[in-house]
C-alpha positions in Angstrom: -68.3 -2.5 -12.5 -72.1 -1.4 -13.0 -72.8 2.0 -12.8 -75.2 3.0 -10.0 -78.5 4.6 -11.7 -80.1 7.4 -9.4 -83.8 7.5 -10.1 -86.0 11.3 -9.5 -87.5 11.1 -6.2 -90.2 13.7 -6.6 -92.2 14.3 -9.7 -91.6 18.3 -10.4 -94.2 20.4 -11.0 -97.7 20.6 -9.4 -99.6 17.4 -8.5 -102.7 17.4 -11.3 -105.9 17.3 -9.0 -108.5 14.6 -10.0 -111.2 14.8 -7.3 -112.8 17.6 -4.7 -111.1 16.2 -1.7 -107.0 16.3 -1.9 -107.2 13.6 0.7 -109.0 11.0 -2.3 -106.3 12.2 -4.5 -103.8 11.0 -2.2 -105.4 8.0 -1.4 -105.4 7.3 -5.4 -102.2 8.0 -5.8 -100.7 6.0 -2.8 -103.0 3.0 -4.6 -101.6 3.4 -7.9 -98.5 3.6 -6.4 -98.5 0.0 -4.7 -100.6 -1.2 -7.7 -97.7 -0.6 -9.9 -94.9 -2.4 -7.3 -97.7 -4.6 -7.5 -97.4 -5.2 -11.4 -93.8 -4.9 -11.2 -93.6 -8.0 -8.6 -95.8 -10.2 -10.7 -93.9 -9.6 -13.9 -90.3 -10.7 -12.2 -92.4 -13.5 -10.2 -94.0 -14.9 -13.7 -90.1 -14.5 -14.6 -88.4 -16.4 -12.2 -91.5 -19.3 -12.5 -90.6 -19.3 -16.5 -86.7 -19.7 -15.8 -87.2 -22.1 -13.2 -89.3 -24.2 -15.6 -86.7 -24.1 -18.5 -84.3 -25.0 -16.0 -82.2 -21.8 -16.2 -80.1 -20.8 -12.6 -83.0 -18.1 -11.0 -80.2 -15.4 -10.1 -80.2 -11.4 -9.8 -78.9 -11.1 -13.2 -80.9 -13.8 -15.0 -84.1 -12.2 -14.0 -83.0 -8.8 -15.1 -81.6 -9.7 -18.2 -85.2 -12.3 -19.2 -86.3 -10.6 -22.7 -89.9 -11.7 -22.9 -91.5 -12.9 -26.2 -94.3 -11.4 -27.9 -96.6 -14.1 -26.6 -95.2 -13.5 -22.6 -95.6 -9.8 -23.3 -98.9 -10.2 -24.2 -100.0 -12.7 -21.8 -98.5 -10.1 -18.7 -100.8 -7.2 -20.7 -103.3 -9.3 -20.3 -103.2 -9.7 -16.3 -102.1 -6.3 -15.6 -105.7 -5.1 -17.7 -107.3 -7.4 -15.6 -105.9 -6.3 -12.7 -106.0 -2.7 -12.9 -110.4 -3.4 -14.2 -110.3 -4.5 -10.4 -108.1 -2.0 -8.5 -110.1 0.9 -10.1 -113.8 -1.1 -10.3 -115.1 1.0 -8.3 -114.0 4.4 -9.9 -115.2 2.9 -13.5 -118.7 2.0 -12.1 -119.0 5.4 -10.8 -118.4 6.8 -14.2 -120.7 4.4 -15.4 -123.2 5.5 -13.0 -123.0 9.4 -14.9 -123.0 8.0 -17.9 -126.4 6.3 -17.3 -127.1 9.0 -15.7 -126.4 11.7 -19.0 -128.0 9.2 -21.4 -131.4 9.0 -19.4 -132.2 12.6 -20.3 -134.5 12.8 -22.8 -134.9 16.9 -23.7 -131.9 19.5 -23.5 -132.9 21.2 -20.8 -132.7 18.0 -19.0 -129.4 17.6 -20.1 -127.8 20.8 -19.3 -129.3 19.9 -15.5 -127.5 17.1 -15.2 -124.5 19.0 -16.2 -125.0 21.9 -14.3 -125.4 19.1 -11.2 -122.1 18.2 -11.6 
């Protein structure tokens, strides 16, 4: 008989706060949240297309127990870059944005303005 694994179902500690607002960092977290179940069903989907096209039975415990190869490993790194560019586009061009902003100054005191805007 398998034995039942009971996963934590709160993270101890204080939630690290990433923005101003606590409502954007509970919006980011509910997004990274589904982004990973996300990830999670597009690795066992990519599984159950590779043992349906080897042939193999697609059951509970075959798609558990797939061990993907170096190449399938890499190939699912790939995607789940790709994908996560996309979920958090618009966070990275905002840090884009300041760091076009922090590279346009062009003495110190200009510089320690755009800091101090921040």
């Amino acid at each position: 008989m398998t034995e039942k694994i009971e996963l934590q179902k709160k993270a101890r500690g204080q939630r690290p706060e990433y923005f101003a607002d606590p409502a954007i960092d509970k919006v980011l977290s509910i997004t990274m949240a589904l982004a990973g179940e996300m990830a999670v069903m597009r690795d066992r989907l990519d599984t159950i297309e590779r043992l349906m096209e080897d042939g193999t039975p697609v059951t509970s415990e075959a798609i558990n127990s797939y061990q993907p190869d170096a190449q399938v490993r890499s190939q699912r790194d790939a995607w789940r870059e790709t994908f996560l560019d996309i979920v958090l586009r618009r966070i990275h061009q905002e840090r884009e944005e300041l760091d076009g902003e922090a590279t346009t100054a062009k003495t110190y005191s200009e510089a320690i303005a755009l800091v101090e805007k921040e």
